[in-house]
C-alpha positions in Angstrom: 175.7 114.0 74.6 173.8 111.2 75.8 174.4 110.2 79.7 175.8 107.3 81.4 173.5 105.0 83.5 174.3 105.0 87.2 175.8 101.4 87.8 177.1 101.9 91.5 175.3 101.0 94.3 172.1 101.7 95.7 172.3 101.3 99.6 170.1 103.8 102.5 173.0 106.9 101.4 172.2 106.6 97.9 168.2 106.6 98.0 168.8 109.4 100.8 170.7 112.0 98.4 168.0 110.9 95.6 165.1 111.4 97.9 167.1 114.8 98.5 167.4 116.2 95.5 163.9 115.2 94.4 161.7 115.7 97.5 161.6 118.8 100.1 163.3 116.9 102.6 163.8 113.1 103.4 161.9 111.8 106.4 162.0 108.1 108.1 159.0 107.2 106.3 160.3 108.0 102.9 163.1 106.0 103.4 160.7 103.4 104.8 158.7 103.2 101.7 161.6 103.3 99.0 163.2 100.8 101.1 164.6 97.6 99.5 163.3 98.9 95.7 165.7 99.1 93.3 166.9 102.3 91.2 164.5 101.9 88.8 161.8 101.5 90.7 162.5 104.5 92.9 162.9 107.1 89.6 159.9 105.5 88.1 157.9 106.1 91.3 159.1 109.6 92.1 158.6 110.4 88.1 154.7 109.4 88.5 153.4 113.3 89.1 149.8 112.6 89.3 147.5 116.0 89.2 146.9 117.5 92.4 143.1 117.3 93.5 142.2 119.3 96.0 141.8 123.1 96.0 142.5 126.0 98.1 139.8 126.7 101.1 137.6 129.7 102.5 139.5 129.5 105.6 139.0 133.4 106.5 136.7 135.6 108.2 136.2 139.2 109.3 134.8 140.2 112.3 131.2 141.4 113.5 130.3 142.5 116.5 133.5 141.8 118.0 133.1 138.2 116.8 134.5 135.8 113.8 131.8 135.8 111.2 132.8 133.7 107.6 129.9 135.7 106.2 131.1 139.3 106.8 134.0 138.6 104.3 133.4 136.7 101.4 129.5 136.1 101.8 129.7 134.5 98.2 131.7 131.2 99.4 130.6 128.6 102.5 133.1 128.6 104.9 135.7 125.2 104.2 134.4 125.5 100.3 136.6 126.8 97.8 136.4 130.2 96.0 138.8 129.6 92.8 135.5 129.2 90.7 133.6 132.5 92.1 135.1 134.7 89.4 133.1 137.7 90.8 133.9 139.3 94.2 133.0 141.9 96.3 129.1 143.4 95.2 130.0 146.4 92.7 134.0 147.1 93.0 136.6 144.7 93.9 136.9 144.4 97.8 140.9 144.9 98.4 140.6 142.8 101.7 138.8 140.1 100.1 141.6 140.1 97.2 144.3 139.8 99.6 142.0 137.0 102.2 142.1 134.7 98.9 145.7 135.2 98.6 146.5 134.1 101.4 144.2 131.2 101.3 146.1 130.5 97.9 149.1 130.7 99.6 148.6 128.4 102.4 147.6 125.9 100.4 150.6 126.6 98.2 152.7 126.0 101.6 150.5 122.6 102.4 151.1 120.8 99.3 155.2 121.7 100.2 154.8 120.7 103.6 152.6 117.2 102.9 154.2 116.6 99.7 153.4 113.2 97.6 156.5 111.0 97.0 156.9 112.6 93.8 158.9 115.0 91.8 156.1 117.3 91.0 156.1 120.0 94.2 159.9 120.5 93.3 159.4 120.3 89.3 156.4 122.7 89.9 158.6 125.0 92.6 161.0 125.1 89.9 159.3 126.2 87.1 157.4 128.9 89.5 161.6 130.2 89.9 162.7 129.8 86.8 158.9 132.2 85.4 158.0 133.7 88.5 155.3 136.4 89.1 154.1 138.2 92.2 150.9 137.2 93.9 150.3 140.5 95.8 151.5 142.5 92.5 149.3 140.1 90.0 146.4 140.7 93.0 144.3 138.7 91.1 143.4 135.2 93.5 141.9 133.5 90.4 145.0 134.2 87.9 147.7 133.2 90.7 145.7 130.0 91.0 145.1 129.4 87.2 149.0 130.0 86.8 150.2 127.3 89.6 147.8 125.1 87.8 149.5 125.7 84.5 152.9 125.0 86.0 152.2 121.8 87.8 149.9 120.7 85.2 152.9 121.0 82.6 155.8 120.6 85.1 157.2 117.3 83.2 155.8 118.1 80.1 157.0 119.7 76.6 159.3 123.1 77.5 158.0 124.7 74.2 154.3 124.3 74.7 155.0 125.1 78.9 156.3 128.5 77.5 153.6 129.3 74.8 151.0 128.5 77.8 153.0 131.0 80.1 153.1 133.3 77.7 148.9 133.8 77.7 148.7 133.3 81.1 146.8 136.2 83.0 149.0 136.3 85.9 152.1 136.4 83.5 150.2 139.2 81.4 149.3 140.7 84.2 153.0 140.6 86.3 155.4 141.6 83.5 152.7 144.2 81.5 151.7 142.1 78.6 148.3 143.8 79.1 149.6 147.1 78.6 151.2 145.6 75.3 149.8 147.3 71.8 150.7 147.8 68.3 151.2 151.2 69.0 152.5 151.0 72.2 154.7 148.1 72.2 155.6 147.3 76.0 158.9 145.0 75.2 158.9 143.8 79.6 157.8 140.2 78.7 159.9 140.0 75.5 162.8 140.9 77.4 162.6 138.7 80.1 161.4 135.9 77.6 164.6 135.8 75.7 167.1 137.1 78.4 165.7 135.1 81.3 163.0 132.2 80.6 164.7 130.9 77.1 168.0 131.3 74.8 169.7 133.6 77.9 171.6 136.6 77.8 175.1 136.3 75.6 173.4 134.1 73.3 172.8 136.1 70.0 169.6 137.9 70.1 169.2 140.6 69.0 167.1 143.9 69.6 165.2 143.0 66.0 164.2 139.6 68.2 163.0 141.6 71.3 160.7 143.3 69.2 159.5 141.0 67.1 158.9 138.8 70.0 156.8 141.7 71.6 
């Protein structure tokens, strides 16, 4: 059913609520900006979700001697560079400290882009998507899938719903998080599946069936 234009009027309240809904928050200076544009021009401007340049930092350190030192954690990365292309970490196992230092370096950057958020849709579209498909950083522990998966969200978060879920579906982290890994022909692992058709897609009530579960996985 198609919808109905919005012909009212488009004063401060209204561009407030639409700010609102589409932002985290409505400051001053977002009402500054929008001011005296019309409808159009506001929807058309907060629809433009450009691709997020910058990267999460080496921000992190360990202590020596009693002192911060960047290189006794993470030797591999500058400090104020970023590590999402250093695939390899730690010198012959995986250093669980290091794991969870990127993490967190993830995250805050996660938290900055909320905090200093363009005057788009995306960090809302993006939020969304990451609530509607979530995973678990610290359950994925994986620094380079979390960031490879919030890169496949915002990267898709106004685009096609079909391709956004093929694309999840591969995704490490979501392999990883609901045990698509684990998934074989003589072991089907139905988690994914499950949560594909119950939660992600058609929904629960909808006529699937447990043929379609396993098929699907």
């Amino acid at each position: 059913m198609p919808l109905t234009p919005y012909t009212g009027p488009f004063g401060r309240p209204q561009l407030q609520h639409l700010l609102r809904r589409t932002l985290f928050g409505c400051s001053n200076a977002d009402l500054a900006h929008f001011g005296g544009q019309t409808l159009d021009q506001v929807i058309d401007a907060l629809l433009i979700a450009t691709p997020e340049t910058s990267v999460p930092l080496k921000t992190y350190w360990n202590l020596a001697g009693g002192q911060p030192d960047p290189n006794a954690l993470d030797p591999q990365v500058p400090f104020g560079q970023t590590w999402v292309d250093t695939v390899r970490y730690g010198t012959e196992v995986e250093l669980p400290e290091l794991t969870s230092a990127r993490l967190q370096s993830y995250m805050w950057w996660r938290t900055g882009l909320l905090i200093g958020q363009d005057r788009t849709i995306r960090e809302k579209m993006t939020t969304f998507w990451f609530n509607h498909m979530p995973t678990e950083v610290f359950q994925v522990f994986n620094p380079r899938l979390c960031w490879e998966y919030d890169q496949l969200l915002r990267g898709q978060s106004l685009g096609n719903f079909r391709t956004l879920i093929h694309d999840v579906t591969l995704s490490g982290s979501m392999l990883v998080y609901l045990n698509g890994y684990l998934n074989t022909a003589a072991a089907p692992d139905e988690n994914y599946a499950r949560e594909l058709l119950e939660l992600f897609t058609v929904g629960e009530g909808s006529g699937y069936t447990e043929a379609d579960v396993q098929a699907a996985t």
